[in-house]
Biopython code that builds the backbone (N, CA, C, O; Angstrom):
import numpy as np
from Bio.PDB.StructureBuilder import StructureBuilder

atoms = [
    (1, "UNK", "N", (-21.002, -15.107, 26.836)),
    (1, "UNK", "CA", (-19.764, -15.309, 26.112)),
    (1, "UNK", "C", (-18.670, -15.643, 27.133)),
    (1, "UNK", "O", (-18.490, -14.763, 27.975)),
    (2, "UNK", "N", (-18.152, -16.385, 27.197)),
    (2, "UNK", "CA", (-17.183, -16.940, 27.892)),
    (2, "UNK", "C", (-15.781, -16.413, 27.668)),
    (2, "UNK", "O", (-15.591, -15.724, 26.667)),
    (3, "UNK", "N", (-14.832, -16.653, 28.453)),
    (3, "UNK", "CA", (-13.602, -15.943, 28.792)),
    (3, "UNK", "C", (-12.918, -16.606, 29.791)),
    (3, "UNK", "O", (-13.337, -17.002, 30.879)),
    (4, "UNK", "N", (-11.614, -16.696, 29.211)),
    (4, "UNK", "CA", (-10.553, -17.377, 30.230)),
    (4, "UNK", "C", (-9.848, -16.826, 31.122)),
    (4, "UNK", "O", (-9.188, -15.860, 30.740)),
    (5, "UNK", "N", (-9.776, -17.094, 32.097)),
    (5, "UNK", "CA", (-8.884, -16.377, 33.263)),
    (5, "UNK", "C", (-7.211, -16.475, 33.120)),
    (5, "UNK", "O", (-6.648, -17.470, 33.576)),
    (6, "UNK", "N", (-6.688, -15.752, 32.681)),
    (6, "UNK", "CA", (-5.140, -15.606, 32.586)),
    (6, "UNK", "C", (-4.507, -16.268, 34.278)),
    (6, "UNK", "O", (-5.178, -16.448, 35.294)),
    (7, "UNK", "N", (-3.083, -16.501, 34.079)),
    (7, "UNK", "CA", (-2.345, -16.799, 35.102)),
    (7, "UNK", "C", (-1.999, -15.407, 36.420)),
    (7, "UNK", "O", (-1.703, -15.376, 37.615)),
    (8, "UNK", "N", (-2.247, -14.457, 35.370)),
    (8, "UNK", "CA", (-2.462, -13.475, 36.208)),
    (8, "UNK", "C", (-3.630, -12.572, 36.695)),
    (8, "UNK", "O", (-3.642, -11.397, 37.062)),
    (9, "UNK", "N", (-4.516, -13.419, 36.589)),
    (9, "UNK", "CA", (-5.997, -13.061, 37.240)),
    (9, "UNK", "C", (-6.801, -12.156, 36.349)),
    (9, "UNK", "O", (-7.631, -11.378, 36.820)),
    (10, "UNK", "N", (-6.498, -12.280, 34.756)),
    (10, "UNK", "CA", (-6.798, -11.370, 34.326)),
    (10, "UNK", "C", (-8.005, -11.433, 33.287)),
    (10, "UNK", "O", (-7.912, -12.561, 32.803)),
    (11, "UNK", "N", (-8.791, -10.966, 32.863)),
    (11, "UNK", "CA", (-10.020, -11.205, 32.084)),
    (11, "UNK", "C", (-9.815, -10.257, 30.950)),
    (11, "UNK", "O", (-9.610, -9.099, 31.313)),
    (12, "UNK", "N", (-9.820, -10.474, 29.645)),
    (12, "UNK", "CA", (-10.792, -9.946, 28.483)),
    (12, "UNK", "C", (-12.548, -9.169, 28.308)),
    (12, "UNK", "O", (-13.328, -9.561, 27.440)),
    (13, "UNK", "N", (-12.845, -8.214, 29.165)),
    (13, "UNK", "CA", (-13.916, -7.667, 28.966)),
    (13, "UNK", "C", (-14.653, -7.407, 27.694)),
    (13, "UNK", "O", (-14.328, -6.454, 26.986)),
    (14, "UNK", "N", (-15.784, -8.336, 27.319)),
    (14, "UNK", "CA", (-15.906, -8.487, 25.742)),
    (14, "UNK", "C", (-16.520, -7.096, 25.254)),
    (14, "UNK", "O", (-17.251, -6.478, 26.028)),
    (15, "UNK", "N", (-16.301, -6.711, 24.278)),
    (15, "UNK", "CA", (-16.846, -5.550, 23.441)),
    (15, "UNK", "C", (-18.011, -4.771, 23.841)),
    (15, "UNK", "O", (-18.046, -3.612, 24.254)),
    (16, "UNK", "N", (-18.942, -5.587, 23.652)),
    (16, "UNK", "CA", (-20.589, -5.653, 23.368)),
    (16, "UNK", "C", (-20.798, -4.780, 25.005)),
    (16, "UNK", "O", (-21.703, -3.957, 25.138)),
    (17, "UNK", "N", (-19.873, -5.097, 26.101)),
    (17, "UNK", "CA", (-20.144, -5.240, 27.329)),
    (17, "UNK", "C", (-19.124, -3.742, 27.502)),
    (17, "UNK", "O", (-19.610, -3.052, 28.399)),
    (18, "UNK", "N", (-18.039, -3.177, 26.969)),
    (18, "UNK", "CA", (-17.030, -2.415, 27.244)),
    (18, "UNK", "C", (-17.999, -1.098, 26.663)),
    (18, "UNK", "O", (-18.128, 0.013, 27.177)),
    (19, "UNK", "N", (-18.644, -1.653, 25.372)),
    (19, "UNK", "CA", (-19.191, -0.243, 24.530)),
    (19, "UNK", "C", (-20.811, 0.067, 25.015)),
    (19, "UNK", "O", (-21.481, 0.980, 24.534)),
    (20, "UNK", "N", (-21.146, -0.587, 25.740)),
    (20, "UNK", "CA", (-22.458, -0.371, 26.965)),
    (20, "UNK", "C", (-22.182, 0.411, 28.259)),
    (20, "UNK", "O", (-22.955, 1.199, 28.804)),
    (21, "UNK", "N", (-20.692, -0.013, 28.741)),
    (21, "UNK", "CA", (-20.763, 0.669, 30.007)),
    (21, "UNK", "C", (-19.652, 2.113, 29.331)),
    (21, "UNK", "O", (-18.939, 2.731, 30.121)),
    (22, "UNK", "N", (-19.670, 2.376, 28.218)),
    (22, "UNK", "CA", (-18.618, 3.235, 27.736)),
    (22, "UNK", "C", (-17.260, 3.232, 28.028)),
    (22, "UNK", "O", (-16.685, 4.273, 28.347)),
    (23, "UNK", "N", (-16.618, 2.024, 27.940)),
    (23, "UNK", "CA", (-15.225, 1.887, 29.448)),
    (23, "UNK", "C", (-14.436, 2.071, 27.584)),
    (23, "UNK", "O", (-14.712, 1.834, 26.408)),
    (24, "UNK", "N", (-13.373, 2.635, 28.428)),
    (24, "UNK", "CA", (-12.066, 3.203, 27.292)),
    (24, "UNK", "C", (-11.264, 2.729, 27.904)),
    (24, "UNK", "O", (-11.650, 2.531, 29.056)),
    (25, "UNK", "N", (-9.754, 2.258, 27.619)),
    (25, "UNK", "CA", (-8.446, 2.029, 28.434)),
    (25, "UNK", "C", (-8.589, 3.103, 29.310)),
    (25, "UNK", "O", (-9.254, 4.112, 29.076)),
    (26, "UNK", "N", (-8.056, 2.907, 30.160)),
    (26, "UNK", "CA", (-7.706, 3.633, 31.548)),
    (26, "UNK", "C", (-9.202, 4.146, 32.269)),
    (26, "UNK", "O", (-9.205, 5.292, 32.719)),
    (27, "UNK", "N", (-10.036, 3.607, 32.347)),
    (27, "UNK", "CA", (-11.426, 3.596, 32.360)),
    (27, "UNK", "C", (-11.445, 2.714, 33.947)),
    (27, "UNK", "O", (-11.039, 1.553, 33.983)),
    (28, "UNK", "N", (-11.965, 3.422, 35.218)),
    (28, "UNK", "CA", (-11.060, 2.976, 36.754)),
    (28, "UNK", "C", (-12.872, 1.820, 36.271)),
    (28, "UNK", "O", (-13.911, 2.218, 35.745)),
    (29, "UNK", "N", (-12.571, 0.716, 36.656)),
    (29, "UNK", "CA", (-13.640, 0.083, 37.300)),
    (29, "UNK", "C", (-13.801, -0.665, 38.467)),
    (29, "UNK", "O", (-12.912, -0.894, 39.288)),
    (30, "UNK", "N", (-15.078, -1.077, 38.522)),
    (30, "UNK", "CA", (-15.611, -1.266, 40.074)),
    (30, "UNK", "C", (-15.891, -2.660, 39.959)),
    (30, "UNK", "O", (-16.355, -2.865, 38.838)),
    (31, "UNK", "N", (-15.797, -3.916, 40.762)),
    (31, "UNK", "CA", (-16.425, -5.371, 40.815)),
    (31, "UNK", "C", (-16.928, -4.968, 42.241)),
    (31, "UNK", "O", (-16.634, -4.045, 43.000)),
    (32, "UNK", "N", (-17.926, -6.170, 42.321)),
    (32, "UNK", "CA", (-18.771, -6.634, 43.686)),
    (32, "UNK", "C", (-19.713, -7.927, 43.211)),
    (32, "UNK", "O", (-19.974, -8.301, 42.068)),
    (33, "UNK", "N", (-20.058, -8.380, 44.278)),
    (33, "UNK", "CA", (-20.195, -9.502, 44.676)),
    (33, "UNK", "C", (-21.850, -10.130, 44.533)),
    (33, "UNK", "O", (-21.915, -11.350, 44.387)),
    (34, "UNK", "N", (-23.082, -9.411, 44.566)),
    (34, "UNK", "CA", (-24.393, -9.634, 44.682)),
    (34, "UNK", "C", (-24.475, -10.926, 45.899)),
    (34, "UNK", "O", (-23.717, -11.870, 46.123)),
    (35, "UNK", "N", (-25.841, -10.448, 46.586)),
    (35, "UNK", "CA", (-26.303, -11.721, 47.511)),
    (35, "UNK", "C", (-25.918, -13.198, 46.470)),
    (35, "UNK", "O", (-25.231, -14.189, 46.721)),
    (36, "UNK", "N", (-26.843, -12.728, 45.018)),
    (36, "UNK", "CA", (-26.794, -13.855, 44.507)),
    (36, "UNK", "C", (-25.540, -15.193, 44.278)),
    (36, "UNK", "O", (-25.495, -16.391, 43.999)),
    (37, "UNK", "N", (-24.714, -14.151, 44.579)),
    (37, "UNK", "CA", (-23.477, -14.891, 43.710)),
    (37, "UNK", "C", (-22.766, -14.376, 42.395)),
    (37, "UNK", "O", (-21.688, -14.636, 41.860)),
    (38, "UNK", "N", (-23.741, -13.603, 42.122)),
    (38, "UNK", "CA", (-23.003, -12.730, 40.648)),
    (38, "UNK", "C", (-22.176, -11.597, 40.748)),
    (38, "UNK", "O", (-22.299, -10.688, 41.570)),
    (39, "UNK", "N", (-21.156, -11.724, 39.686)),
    (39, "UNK", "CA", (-20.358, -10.464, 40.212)),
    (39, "UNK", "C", (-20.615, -9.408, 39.113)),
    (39, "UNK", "O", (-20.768, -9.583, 37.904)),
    (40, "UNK", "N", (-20.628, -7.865, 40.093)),
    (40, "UNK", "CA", (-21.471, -6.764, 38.774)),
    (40, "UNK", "C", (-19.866, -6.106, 38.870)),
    (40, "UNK", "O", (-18.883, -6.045, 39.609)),
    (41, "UNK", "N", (-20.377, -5.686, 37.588)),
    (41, "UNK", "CA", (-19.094, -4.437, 37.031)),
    (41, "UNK", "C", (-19.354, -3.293, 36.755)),
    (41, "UNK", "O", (-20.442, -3.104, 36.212)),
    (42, "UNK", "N", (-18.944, -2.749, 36.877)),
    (42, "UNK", "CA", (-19.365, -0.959, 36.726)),
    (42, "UNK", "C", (-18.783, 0.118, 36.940)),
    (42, "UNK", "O", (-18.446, 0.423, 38.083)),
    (43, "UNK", "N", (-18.494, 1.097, 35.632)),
    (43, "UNK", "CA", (-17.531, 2.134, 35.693)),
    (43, "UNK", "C", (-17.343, 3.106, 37.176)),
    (43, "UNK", "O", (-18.109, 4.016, 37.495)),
    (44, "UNK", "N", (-16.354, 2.739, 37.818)),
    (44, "UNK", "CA", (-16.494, 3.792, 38.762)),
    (44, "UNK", "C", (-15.726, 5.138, 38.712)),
    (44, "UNK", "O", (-14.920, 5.474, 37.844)),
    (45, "UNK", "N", (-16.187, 5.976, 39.992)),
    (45, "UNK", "CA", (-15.554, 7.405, 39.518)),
    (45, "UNK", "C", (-14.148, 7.424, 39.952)),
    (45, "UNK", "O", (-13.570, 6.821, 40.856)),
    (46, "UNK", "N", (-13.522, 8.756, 38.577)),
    (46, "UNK", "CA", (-12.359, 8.486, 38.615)),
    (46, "UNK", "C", (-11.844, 9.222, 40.214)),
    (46, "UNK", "O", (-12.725, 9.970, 40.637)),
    (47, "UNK", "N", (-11.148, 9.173, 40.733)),
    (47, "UNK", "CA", (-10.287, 10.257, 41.825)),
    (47, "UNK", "C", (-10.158, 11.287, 41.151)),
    (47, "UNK", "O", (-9.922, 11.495, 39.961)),
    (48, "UNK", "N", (-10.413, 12.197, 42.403)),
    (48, "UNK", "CA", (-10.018, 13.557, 42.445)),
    (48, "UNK", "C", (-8.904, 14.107, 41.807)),
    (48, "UNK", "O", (-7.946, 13.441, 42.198)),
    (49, "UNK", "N", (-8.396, 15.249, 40.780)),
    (49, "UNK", "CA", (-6.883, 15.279, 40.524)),
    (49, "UNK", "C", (-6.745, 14.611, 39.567)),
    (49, "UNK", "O", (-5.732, 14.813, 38.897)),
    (50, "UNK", "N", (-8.011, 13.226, 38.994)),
    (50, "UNK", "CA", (-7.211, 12.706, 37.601)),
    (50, "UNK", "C", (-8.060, 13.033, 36.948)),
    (50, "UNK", "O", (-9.199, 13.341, 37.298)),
    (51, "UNK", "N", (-7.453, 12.998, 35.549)),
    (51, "UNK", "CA", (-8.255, 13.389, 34.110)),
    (51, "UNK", "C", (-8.602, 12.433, 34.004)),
    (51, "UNK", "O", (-8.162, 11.498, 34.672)),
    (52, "UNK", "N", (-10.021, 12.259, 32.643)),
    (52, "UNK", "CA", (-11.277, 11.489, 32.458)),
    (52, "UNK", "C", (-10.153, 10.245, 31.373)),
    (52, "UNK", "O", (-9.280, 10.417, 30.521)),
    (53, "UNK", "N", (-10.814, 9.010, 32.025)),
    (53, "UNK", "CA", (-10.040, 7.969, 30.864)),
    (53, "UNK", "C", (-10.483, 8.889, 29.637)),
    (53, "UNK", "O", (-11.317, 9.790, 29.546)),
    (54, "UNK", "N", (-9.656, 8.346, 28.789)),
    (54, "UNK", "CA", (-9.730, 8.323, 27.410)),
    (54, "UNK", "C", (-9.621, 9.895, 26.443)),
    (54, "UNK", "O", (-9.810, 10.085, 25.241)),
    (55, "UNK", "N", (-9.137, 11.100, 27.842)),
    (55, "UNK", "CA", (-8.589, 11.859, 26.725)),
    (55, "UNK", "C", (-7.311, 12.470, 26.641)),
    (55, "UNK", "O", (-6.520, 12.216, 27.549)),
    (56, "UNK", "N", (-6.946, 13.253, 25.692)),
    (56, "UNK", "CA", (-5.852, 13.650, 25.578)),
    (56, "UNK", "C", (-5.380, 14.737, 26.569)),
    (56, "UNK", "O", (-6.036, 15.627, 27.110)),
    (57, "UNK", "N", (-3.667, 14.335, 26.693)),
    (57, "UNK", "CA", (-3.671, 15.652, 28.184)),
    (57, "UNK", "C", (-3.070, 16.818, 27.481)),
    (57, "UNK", "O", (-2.337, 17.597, 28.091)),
    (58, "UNK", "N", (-3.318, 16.948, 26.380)),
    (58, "UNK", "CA", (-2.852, 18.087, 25.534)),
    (58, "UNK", "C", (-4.153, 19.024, 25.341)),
    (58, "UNK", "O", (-4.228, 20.251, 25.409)),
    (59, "UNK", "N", (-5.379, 17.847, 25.021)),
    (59, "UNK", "CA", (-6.983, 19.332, 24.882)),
    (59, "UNK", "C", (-7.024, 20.326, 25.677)),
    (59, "UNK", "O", (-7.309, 21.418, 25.184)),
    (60, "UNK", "N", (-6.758, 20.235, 27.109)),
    (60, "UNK", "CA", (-7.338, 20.837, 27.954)),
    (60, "UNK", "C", (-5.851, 21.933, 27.715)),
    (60, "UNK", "O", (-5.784, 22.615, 28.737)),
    (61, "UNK", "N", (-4.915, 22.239, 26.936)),
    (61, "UNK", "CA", (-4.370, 23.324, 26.266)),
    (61, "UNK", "C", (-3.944, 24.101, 24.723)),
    (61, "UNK", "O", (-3.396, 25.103, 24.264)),
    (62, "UNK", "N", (-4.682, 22.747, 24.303)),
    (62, "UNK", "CA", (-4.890, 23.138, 22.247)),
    (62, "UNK", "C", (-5.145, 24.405, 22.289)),
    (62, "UNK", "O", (-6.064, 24.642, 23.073)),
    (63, "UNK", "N", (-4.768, 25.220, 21.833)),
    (63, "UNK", "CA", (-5.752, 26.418, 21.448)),
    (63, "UNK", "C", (-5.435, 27.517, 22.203)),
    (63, "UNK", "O", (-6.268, 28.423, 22.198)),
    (64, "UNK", "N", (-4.250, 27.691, 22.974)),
    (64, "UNK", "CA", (-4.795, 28.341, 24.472)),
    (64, "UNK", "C", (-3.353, 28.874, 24.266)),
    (64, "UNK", "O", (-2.950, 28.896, 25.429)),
    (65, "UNK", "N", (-2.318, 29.322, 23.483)),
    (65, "UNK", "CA", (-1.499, 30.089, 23.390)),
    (65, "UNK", "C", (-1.750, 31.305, 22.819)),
    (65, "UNK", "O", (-2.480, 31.587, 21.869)),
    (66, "UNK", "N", (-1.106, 31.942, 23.463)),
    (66, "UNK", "CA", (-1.327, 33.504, 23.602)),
    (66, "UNK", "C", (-0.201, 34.357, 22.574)),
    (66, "UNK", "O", (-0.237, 35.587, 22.622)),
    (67, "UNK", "N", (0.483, 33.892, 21.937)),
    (67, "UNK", "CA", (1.906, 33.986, 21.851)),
    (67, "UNK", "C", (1.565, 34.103, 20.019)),
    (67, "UNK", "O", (0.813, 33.161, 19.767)),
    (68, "UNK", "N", (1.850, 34.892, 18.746)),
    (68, "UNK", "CA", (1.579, 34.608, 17.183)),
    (68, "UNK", "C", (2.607, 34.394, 16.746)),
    (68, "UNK", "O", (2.919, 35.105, 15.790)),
    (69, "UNK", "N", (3.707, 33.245, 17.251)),
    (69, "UNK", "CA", (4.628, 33.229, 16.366)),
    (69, "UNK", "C", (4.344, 31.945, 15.438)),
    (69, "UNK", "O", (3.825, 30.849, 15.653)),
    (70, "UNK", "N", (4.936, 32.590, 14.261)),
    (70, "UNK", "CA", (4.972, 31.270, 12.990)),
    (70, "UNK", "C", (6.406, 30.120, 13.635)),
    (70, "UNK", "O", (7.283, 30.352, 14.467)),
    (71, "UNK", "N", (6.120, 28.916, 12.835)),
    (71, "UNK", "CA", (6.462, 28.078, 13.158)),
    (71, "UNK", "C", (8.216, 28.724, 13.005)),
    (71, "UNK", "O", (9.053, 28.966, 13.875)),
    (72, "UNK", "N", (8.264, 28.857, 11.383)),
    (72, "UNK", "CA", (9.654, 29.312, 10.937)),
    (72, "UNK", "C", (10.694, 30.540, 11.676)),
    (72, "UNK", "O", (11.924, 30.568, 11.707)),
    (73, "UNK", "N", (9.433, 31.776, 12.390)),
    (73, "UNK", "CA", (10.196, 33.132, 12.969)),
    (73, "UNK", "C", (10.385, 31.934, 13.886)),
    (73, "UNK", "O", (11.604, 31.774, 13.837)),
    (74, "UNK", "N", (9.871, 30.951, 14.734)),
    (74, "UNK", "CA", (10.418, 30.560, 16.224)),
    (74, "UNK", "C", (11.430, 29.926, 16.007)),
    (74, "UNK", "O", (12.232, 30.064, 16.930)),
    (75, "UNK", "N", (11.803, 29.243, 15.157)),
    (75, "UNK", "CA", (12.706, 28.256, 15.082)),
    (75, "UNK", "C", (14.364, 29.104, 15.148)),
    (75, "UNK", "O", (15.309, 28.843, 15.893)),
    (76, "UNK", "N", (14.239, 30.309, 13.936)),
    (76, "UNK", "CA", (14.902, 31.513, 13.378)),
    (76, "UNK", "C", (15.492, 31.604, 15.025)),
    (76, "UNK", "O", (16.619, 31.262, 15.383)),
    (77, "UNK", "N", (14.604, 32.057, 15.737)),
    (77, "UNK", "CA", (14.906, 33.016, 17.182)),
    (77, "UNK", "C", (15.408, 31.897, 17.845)),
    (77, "UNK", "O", (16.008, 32.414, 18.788)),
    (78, "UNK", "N", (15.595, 30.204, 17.991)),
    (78, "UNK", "CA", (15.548, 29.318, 18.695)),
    (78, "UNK", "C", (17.399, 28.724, 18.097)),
    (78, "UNK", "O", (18.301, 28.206, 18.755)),
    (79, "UNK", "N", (17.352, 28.985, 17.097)),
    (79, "UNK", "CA", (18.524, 28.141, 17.064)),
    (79, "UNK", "C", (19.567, 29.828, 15.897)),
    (79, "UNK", "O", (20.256, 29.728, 14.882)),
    (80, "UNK", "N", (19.200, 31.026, 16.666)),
    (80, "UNK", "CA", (20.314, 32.410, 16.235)),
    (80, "UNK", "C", (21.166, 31.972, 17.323)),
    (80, "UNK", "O", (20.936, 31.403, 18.390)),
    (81, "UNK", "N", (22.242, 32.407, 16.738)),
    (81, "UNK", "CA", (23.601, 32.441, 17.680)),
    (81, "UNK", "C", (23.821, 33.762, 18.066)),
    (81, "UNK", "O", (23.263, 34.708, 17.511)),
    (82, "UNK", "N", (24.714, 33.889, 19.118)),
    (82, "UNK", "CA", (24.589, 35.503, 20.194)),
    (82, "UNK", "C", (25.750, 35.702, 19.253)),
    (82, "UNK", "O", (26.398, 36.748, 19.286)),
]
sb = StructureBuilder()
sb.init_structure("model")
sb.init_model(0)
sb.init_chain("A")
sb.init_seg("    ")
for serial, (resi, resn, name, xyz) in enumerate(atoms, 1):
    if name == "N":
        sb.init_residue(resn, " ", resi, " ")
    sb.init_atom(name, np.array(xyz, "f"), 0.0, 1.0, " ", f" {name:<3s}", serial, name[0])
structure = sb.get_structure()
């Protein structure tokens, strides 16, 4: 399947090819070169320190308050005047 090269060097990675190597936006990838002449692509690993493309930076604290206030007592305590 063919694909045009933008003015800014940029390619359209087609579907078929994104949902094989599992790549999500922000998904770091890798090019190289082969003896042959072909160039391979392939998800590489992310750095140290970053979270995994494609999830939310809120999961890794859903759930994880310690604290039972209802929505309404917080608000009550948030906007009482002294």
């Amino acid at each position: 399947m063919p694909t045009a090269l933008t003015s800014k060097g940029q390619v359209t990675i087609p579907k078929h090819i994104r949902d094989a190597l599992h790549l999500v936006p922000g998904t770091p990838v890798e090019f190289s070169v082969a003896s042959s002449g072909e160039v391979v692509l392939h998800a590489a690993a992310a750095p140290k320190g970053k979270r995994r493309a494609g999830t939310d930076r809120f999961d890794a604290v859903r759930g994880r308050a310690d604290v039972k206030w209802r929505t309404t007592d917080l608000m009550k305590l948030l906007r009482a005047e002294d």
